[in-house]
Backbone as a printed PyTorch tensor [residue, N CA C, xyz], in Angstrom:
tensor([[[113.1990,  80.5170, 112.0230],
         [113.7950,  81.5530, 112.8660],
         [113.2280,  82.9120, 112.4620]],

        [[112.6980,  83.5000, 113.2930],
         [112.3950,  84.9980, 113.5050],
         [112.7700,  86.3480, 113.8890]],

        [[113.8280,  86.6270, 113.3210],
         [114.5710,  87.4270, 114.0140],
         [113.4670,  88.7280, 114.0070]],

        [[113.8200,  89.3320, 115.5570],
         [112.8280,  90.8020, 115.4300],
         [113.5670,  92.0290, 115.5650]],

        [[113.8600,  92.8100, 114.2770],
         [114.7950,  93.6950, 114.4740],
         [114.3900,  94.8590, 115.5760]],

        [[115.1290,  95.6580, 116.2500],
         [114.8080,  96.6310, 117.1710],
         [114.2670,  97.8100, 116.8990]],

        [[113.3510,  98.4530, 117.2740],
         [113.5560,  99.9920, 116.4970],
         [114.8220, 100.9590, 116.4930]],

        [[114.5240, 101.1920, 115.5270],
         [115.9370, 102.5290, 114.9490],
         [115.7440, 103.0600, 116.0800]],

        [[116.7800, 103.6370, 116.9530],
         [116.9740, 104.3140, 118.2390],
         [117.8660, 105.9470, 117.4280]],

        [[117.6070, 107.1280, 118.0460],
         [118.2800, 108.0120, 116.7970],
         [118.4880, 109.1970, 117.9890]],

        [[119.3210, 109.6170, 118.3810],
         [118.8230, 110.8610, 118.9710],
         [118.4740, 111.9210, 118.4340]],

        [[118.0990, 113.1080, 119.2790],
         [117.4880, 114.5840, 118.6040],
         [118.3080, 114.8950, 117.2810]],

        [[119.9850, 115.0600, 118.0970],
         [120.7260, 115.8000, 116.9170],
         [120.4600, 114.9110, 115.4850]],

        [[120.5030, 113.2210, 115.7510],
         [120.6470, 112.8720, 114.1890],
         [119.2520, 112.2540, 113.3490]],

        [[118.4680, 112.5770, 114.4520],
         [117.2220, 112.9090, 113.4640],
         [116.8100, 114.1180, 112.8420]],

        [[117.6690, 115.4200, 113.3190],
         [117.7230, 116.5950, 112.6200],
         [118.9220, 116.8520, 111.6030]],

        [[119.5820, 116.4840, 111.8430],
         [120.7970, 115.9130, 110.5480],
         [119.9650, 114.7880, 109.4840]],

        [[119.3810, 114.2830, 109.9030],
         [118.7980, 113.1220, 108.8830],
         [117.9100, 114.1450, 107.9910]],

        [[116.7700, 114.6220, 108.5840],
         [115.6430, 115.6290, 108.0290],
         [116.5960, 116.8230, 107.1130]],

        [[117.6880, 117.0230, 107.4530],
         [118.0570, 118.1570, 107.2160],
         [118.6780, 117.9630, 106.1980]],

        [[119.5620, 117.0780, 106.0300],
         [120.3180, 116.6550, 104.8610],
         [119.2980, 115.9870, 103.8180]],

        [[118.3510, 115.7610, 103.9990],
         [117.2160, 115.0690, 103.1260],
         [116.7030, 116.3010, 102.1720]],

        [[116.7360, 117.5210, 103.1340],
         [116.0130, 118.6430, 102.6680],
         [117.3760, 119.2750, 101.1820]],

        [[118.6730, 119.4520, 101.8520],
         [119.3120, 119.8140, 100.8230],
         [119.7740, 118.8620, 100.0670]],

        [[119.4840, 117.6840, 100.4300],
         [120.3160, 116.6700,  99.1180],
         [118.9660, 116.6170,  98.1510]],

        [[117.6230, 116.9820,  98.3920],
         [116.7970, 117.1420,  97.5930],
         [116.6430, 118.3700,  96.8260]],

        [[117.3290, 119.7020,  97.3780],
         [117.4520, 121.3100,  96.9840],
         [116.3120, 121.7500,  97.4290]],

        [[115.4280, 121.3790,  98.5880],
         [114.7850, 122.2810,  98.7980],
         [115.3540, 123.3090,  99.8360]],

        [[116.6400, 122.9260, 100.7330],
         [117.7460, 124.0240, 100.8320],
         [118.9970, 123.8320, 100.3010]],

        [[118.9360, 125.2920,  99.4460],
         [120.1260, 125.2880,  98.3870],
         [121.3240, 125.6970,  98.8150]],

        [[122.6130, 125.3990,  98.6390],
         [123.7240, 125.8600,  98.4130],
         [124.0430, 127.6740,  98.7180]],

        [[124.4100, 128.2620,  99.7330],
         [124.6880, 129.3590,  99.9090],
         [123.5510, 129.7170, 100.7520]],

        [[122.9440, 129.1760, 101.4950],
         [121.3290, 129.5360, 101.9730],
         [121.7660, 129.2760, 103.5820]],

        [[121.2970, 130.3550, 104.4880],
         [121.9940, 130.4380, 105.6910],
         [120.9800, 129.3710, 106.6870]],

        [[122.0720, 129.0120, 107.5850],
         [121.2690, 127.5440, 108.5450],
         [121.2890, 128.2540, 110.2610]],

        [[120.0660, 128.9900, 110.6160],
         [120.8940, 129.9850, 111.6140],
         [120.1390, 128.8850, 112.8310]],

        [[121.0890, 128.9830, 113.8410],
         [120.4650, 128.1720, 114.8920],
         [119.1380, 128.4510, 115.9740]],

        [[118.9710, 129.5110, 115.8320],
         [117.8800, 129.9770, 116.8420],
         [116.6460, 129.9260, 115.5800]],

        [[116.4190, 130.0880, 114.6260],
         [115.8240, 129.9460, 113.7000],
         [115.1250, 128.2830, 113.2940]],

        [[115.8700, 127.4010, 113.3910],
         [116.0250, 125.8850, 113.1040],
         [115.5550, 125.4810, 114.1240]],

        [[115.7390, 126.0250, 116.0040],
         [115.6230, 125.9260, 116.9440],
         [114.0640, 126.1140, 117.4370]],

        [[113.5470, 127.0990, 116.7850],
         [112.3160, 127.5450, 116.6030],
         [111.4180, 126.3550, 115.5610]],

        [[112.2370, 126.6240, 114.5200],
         [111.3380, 125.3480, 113.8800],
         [111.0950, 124.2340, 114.2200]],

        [[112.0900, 123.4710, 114.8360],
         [111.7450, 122.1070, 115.2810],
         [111.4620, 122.2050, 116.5810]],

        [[111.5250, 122.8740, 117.1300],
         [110.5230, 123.2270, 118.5240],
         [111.8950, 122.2320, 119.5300]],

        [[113.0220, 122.4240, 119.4430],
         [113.9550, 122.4770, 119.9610],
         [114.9500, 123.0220, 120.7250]],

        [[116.2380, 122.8260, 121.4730],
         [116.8430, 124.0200, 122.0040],
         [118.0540, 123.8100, 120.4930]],

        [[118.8090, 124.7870, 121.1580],
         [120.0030, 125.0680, 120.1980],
         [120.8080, 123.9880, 120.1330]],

        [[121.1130, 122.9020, 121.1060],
         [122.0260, 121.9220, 121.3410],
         [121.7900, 120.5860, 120.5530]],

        [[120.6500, 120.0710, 120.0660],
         [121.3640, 119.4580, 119.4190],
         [120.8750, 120.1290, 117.4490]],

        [[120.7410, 121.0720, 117.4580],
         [120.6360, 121.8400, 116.1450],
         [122.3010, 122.0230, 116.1960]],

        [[122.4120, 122.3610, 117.2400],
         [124.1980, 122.6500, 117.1300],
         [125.0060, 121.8090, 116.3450]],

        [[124.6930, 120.4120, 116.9140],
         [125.1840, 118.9580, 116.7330],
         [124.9100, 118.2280, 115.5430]],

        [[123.8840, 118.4730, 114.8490],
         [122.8690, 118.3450, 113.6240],
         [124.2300, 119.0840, 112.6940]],

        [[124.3230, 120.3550, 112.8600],
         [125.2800, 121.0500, 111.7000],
         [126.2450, 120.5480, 111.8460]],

        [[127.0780, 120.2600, 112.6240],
         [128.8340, 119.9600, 112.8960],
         [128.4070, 118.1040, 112.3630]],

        [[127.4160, 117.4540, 112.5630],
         [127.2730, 116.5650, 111.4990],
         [127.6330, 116.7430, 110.4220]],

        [[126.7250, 117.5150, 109.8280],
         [126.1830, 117.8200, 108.3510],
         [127.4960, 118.1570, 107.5940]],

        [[128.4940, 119.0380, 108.3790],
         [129.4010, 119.9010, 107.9140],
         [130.6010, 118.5920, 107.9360]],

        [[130.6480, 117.2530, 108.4260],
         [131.4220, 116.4000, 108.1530],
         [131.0190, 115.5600, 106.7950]],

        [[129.7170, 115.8120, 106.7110],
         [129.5750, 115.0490, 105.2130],
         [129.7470, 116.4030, 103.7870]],

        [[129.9480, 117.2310, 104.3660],
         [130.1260, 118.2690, 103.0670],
         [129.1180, 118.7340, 102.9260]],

        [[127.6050, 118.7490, 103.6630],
         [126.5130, 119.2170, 103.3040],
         [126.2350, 120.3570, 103.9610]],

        [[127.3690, 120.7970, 104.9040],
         [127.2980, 122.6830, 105.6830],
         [128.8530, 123.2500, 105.7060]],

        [[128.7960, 124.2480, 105.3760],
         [129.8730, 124.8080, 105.5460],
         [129.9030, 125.9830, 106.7610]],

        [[130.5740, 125.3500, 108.1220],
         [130.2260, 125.9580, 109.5560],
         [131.8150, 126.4920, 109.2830]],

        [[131.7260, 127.9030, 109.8170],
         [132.9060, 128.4020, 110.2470],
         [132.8120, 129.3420, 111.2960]],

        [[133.6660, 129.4330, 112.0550],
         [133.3890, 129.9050, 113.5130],
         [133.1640, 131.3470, 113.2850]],

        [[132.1230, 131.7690, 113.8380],
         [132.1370, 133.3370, 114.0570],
         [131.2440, 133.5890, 112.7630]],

        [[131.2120, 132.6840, 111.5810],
         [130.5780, 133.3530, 110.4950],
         [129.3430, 132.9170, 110.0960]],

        [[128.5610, 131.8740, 111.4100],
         [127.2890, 130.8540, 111.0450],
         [127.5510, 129.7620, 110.0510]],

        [[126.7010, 129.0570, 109.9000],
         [126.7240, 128.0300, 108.5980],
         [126.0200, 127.7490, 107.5660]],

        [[126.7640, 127.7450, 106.1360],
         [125.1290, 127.6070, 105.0220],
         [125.6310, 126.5580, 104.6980]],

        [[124.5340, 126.6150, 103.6520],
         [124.5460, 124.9410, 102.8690],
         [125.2930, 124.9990, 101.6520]],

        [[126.0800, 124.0150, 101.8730],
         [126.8820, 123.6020, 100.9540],
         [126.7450, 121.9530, 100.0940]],

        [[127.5450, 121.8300,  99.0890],
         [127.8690, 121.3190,  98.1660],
         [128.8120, 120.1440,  98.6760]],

        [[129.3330, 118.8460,  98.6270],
         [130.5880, 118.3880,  98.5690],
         [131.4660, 118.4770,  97.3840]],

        [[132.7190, 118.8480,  97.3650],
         [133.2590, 118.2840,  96.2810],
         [133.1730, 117.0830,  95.6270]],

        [[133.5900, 116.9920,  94.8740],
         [133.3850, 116.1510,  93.5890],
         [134.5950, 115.3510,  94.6570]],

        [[135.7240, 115.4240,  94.4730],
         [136.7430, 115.3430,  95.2920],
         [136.3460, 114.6510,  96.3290]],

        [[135.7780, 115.2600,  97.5870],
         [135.3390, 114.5470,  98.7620],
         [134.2940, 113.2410,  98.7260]],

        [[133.1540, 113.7750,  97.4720],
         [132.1350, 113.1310,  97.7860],
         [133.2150, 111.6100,  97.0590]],

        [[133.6140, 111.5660,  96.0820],
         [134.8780, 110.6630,  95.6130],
         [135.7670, 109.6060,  96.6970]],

        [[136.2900, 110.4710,  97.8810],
         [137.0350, 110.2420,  98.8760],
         [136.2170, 109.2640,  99.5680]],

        [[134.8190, 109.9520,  99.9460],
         [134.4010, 109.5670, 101.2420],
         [133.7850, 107.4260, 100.5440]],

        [[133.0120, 107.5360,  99.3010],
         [132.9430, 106.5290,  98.7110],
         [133.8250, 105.5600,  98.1030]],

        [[135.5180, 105.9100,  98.1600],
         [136.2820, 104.8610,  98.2580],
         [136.2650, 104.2030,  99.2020]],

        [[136.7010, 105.1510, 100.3620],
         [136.7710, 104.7290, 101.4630],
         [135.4870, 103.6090, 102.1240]],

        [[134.4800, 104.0990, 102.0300],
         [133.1770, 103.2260, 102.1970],
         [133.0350, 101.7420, 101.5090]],

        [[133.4810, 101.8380, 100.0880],
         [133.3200, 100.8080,  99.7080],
         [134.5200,  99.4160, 100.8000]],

        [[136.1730, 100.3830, 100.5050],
         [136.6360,  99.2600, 100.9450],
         [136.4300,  99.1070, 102.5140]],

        [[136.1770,  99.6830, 103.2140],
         [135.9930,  99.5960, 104.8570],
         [134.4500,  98.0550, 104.6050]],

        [[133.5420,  97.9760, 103.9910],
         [132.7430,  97.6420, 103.3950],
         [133.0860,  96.3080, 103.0290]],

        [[134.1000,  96.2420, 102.0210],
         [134.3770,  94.9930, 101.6100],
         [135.1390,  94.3350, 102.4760]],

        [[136.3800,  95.0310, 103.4510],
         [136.3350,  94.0250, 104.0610],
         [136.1620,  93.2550, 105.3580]],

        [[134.5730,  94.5660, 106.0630],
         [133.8740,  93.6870, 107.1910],
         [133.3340,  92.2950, 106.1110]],

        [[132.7240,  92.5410, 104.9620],
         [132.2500,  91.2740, 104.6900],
         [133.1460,  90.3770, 103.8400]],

        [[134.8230,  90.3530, 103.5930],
         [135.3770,  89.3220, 103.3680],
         [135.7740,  88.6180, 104.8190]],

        [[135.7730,  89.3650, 105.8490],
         [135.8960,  88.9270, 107.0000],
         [134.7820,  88.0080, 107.9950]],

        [[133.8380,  88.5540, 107.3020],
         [132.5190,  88.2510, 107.6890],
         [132.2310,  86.8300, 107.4790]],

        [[132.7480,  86.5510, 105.9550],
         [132.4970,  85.4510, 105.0750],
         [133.5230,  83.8920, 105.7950]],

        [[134.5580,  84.4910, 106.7640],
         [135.2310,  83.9930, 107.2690],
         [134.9170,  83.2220, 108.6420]],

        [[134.2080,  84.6220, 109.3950],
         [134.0510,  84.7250, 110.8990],
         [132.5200,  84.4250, 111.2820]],

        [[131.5910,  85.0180, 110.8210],
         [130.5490,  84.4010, 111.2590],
         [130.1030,  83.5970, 111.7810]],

        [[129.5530,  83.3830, 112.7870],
         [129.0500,  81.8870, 113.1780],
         [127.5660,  81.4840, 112.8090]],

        [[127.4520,  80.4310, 112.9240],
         [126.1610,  79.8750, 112.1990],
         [124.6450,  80.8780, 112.7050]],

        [[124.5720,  80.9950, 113.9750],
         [123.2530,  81.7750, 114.7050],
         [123.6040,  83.4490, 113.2970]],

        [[124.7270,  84.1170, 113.4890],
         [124.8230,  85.1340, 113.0070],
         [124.3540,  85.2100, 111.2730]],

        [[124.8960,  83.9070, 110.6340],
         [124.5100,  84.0470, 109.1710],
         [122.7450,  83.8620, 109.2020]],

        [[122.0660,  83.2910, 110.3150],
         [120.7850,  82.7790, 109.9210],
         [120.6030,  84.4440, 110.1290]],

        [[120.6140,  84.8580, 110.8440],
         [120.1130,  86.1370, 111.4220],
         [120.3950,  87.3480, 110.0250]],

        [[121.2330,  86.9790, 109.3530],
         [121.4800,  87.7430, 108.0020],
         [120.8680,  87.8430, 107.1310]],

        [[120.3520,  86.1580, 106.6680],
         [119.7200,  85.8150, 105.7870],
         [117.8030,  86.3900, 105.9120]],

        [[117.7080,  86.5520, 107.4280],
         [116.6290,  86.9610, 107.9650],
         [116.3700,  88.1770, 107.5110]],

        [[117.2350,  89.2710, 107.5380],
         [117.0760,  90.5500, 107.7400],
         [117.1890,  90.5160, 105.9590]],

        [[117.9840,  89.8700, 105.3670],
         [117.8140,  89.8270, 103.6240],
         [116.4260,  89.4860, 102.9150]],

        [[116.1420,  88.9260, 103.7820],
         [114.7530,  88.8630, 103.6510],
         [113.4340,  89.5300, 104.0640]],

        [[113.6800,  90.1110, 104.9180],
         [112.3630,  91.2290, 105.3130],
         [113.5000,  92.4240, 104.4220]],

        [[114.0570,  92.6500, 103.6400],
         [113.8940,  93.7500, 102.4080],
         [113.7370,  93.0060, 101.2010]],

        [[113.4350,  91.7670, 101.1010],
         [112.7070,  91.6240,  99.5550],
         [110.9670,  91.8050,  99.7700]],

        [[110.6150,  91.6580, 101.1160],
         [109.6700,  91.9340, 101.2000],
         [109.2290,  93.1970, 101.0180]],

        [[109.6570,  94.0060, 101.6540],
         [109.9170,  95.5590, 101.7390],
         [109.9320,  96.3740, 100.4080]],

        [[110.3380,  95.5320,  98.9780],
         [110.6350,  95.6550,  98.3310],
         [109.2630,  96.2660,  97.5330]],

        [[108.0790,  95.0580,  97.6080],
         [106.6210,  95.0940,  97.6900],
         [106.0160,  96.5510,  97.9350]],

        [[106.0420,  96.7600,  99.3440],
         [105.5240,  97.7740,  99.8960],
         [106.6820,  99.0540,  98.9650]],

        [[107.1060,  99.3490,  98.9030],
         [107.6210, 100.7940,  98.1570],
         [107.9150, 101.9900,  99.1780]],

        [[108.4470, 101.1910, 100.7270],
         [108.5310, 102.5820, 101.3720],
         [109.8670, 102.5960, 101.3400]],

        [[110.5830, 103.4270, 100.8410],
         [112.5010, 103.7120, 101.1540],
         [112.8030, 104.2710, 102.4120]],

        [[112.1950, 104.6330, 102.8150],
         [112.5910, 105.4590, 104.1050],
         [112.8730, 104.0270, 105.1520]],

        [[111.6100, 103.1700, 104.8940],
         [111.4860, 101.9530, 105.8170],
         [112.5940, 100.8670, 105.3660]],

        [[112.7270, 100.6760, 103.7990],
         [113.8000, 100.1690, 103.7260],
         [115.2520, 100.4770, 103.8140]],

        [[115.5410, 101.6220, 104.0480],
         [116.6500, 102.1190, 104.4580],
         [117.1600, 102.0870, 105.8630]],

        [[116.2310, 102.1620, 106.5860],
         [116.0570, 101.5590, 108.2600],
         [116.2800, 100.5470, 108.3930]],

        [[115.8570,  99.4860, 107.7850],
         [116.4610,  97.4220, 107.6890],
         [117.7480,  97.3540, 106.7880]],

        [[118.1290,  98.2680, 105.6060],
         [119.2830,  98.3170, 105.1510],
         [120.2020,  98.5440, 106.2030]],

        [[120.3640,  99.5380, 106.5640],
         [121.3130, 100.1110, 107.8050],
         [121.7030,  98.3590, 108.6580]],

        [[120.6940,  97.2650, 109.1420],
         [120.6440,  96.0830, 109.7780],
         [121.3170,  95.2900, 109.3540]],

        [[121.2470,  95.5760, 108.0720],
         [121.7880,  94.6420, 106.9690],
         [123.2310,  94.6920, 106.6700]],

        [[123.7370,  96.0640, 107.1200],
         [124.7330,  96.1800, 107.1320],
         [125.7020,  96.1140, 107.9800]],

        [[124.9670,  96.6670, 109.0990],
         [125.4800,  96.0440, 110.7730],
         [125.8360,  94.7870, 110.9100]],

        [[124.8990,  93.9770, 110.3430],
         [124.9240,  92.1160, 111.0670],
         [126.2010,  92.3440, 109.8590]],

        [[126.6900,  92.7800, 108.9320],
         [127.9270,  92.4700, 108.3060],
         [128.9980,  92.7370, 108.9170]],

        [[129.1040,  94.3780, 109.5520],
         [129.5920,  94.3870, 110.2650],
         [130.6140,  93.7690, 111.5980]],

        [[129.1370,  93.7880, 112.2820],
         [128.9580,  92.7130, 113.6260],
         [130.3640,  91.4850, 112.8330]],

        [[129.9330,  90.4830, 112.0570],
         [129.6380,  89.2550, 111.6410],
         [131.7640,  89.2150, 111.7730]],

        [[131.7640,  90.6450, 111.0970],
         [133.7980,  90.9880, 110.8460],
         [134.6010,  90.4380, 112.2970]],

        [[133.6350,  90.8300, 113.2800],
         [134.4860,  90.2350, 114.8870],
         [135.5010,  91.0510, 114.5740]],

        [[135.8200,  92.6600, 114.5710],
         [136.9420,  93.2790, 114.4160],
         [136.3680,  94.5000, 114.9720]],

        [[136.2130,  94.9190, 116.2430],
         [135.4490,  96.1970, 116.7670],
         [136.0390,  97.7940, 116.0700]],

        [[137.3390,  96.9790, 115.9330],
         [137.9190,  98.5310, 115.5320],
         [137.2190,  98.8430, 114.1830]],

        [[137.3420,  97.6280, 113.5030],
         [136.9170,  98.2800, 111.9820],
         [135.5150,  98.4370, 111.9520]],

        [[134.7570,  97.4660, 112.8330],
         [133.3180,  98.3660, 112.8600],
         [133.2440,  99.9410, 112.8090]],

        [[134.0260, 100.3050, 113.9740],
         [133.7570, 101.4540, 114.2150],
         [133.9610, 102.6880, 113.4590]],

        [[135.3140, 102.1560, 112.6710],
         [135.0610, 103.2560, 111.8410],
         [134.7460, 103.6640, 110.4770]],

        [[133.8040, 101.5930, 110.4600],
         [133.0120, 101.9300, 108.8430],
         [132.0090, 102.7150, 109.8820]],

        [[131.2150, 102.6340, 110.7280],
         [130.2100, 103.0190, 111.0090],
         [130.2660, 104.2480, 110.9180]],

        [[131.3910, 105.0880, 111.6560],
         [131.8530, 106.1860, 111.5010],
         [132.2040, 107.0510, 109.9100]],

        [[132.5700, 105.9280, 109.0770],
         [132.5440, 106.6740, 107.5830],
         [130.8220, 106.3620, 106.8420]],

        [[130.2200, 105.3900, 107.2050],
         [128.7370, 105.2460, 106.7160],
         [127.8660, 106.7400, 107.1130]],

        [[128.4460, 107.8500, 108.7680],
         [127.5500, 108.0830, 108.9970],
         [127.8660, 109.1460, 108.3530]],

        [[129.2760, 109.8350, 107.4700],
         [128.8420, 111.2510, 106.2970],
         [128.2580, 110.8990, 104.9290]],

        [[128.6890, 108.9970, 104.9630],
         [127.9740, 109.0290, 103.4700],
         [126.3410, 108.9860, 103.1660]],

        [[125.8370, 108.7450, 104.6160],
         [124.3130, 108.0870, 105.0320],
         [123.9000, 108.8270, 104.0270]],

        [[123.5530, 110.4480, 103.9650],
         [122.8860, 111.4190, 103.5740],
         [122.5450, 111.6120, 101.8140]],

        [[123.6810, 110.5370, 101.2060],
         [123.6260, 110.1650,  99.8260],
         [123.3920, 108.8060, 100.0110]],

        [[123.5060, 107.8380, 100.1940],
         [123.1860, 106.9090, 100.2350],
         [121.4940, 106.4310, 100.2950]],

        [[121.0430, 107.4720, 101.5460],
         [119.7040, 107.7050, 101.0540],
         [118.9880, 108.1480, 100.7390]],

        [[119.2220, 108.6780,  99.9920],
         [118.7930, 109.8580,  98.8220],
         [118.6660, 108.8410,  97.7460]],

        [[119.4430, 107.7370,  96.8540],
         [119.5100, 107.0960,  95.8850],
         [118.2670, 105.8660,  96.4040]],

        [[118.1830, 105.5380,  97.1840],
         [116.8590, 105.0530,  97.1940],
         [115.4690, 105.5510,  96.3880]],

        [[115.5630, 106.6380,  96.2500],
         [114.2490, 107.0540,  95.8720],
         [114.3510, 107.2250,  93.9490]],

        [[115.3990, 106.2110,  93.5790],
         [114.9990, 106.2180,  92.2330],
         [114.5240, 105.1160,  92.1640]],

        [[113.8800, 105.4720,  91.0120],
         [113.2980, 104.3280,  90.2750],
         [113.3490, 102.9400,  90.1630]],

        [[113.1690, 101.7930,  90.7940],
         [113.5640, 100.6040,  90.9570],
         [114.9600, 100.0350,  91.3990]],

        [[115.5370, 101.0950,  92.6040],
         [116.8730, 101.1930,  93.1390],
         [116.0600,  99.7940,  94.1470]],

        [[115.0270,  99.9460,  95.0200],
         [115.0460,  98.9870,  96.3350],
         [115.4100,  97.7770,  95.6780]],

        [[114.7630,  97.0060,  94.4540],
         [114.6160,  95.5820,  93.9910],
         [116.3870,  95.6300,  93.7900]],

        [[117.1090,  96.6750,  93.0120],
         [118.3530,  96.2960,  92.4750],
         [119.5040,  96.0150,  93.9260]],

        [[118.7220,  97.2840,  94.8450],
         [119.7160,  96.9540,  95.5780],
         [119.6370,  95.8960,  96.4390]],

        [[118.7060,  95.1880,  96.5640],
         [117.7790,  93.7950,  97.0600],
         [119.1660,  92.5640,  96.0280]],

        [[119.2310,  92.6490,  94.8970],
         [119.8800,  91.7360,  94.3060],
         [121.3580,  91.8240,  94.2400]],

        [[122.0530,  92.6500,  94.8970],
         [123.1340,  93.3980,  94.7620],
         [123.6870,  92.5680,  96.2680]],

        [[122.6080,  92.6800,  97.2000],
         [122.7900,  92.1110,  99.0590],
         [122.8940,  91.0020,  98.2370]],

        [[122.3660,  90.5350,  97.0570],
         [122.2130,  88.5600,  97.2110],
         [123.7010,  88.1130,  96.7850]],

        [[124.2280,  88.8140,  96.4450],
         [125.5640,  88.4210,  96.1020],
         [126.1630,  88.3860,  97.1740]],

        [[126.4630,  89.6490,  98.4060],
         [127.0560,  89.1230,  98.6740],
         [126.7590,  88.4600,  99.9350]],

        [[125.4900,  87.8640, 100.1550],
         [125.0040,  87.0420, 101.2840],
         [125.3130,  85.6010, 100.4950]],

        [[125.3750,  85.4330,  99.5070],
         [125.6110,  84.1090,  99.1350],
         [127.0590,  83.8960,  99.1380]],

        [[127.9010,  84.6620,  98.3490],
         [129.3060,  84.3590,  99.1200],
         [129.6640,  84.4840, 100.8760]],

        [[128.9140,  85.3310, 101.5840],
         [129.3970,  84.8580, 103.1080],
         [128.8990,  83.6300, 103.1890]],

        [[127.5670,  82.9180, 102.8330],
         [127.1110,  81.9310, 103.2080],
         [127.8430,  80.6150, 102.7710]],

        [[128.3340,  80.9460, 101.8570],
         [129.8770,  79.7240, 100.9540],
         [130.7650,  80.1830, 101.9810]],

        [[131.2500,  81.0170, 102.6860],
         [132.8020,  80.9980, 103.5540],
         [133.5360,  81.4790, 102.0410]],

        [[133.3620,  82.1450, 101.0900],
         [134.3050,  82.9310,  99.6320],
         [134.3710,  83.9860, 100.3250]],

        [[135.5910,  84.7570, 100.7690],
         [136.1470,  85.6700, 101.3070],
         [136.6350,  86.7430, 100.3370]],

        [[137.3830,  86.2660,  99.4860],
         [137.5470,  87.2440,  98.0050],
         [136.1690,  87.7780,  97.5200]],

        [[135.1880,  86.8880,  97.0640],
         [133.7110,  86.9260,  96.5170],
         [132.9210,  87.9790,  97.3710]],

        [[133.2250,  87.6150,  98.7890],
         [132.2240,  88.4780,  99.2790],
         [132.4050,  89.7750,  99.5070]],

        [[133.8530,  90.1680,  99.3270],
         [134.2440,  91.3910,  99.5920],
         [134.2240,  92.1280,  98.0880]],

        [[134.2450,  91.6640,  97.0550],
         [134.2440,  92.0120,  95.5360],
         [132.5870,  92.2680,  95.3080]],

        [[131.6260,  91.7360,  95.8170],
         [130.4270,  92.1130,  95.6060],
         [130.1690,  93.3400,  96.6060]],

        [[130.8600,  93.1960,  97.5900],
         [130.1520,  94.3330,  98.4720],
         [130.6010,  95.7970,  98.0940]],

        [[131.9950,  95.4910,  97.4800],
         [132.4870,  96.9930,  96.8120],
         [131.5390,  96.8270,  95.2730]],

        [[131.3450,  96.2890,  94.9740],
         [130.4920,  96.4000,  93.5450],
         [129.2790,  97.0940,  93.8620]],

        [[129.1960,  96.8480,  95.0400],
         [127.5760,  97.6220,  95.7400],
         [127.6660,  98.4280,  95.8290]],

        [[128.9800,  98.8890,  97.1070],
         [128.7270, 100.6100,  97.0620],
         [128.7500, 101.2780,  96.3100]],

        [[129.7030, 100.8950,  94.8030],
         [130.2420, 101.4940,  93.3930],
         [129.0780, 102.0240,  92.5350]],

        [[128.0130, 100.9170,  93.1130],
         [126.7350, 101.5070,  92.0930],
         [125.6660, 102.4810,  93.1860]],

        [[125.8740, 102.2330,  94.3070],
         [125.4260, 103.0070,  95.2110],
         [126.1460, 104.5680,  95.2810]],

        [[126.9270, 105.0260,  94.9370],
         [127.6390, 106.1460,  94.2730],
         [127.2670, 106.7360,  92.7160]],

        [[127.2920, 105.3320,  92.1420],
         [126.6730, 105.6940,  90.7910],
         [125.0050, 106.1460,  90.7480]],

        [[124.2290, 105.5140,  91.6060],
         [122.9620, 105.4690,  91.2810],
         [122.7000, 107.2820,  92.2300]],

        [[123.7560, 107.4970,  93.6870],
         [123.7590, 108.6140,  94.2080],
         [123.6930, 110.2240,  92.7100]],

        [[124.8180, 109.6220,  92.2350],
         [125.0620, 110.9120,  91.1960],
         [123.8230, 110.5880,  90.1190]],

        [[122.7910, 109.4490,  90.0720],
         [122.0120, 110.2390,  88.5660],
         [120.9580, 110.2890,  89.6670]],

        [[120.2160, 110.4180,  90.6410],
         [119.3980, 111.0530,  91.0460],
         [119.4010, 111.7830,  91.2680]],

        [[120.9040, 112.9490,  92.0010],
         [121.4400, 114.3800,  91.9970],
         [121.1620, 115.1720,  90.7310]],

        [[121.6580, 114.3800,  89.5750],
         [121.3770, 115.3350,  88.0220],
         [119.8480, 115.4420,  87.7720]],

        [[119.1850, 114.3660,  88.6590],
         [117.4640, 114.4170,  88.2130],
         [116.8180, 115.4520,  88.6380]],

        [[117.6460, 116.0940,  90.1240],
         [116.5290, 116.9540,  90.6260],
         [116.9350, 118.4770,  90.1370]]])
């Protein structure tokens, strides 16, 4: 079986939220540094609308601080939030895939095991950007797999303030292979039907996916 994943589909605004949050979760825009829209608008050879949309993103993951009337700079999350937003992730997380481990049907687990596998490959090549694009798949077909639309929606909805740290920790040092062995856990408990198992590995994932977030932050 061959599954052929789709291309990443992204619109304007959150490919400029993506670029943008890449730029300050790396510090090449710092903390207190103004984000003016006709300016940004100019740079990306854009209109204002979805630069608009890009910040009121950004400013839900803690990475702008927009206040009406006063423009928006770049900000910091709390310790606090960034805390909040990664509980929450993990368990929304654990339990599309104790549910997963339950609900799945057979076409859906092959299709899992597929996509677990074009990132050990991926693993090889050394691009994060590319493996973070089949991660995102990887996490969907878990998703998907829950048969619970509501709770899709609003891990998807909490994945999309944590995205901006999440991939950022890719780019340490032998994060793709770990986090390659981290999926094997818990693709092997959905693939047993272990519902406890699979939801205990998947929060073990995000836990170090938080952990591995904060020592690449102290690196730069």
């Amino acid at each position: 079986m061959n599954i052929q994943l789709p291309p990443v589909r992204r619109t304007l605004a959150e490919e400029l939220r993506l670029q943008l949050a890449d730029e300050i979760v790396r510090g090449a825009l710092t903390p207190g540094a103004a984000l003016d829209e006709m300016e940004l608008a100019r740079r990306f050879q854009v209109s204002r609308t979805p630069v608009r949309e890009a910040i009121r993103q950004l400013a839900a993951s803690g990475l702008v601080d927009a206040r009406a009337h006063r423009g928006a700079v770049v900000a910091r999350p709390t310790e606090e939030r960034l805390t909040g937003m990664f509980e929450a992730m993990a368990e929304l997380e654990a339990l599309c895939a104790g549910l997963a481990a339950e609900r799945m049907t057979a076409i859906e687990r092959r299709a899992l095991e597929e996509v677990h596998e074009r990132l050990r490959a991926l693993i090889h090549v050394g691009d994060p950007q590319r493996f973070h694009e089949v991660n995102e798949a990887f996490h969907n077909a878990i998703y998907s797999g829950a048969h619970n639309a509501y709770l899709s929606e609003m891990t998807e909805a909490t994945r999309a303030r944590v995205q901006p740290f999440r991939r950022a920790q890719f780019r340490t040092l032998g994060r793709l292979s770990k986090s390659h062995a981290e999926h094997d856990a818990v693709v092997t408990a959905i693939m047993r039907g272990e519902r406890d198992r699979a939801a205990s590995a998947m929060r073990a994932h995000i836990g170090t996916v938080r952990f591995t977030y904060e020592e690449y932050a102290e690196s730069i």
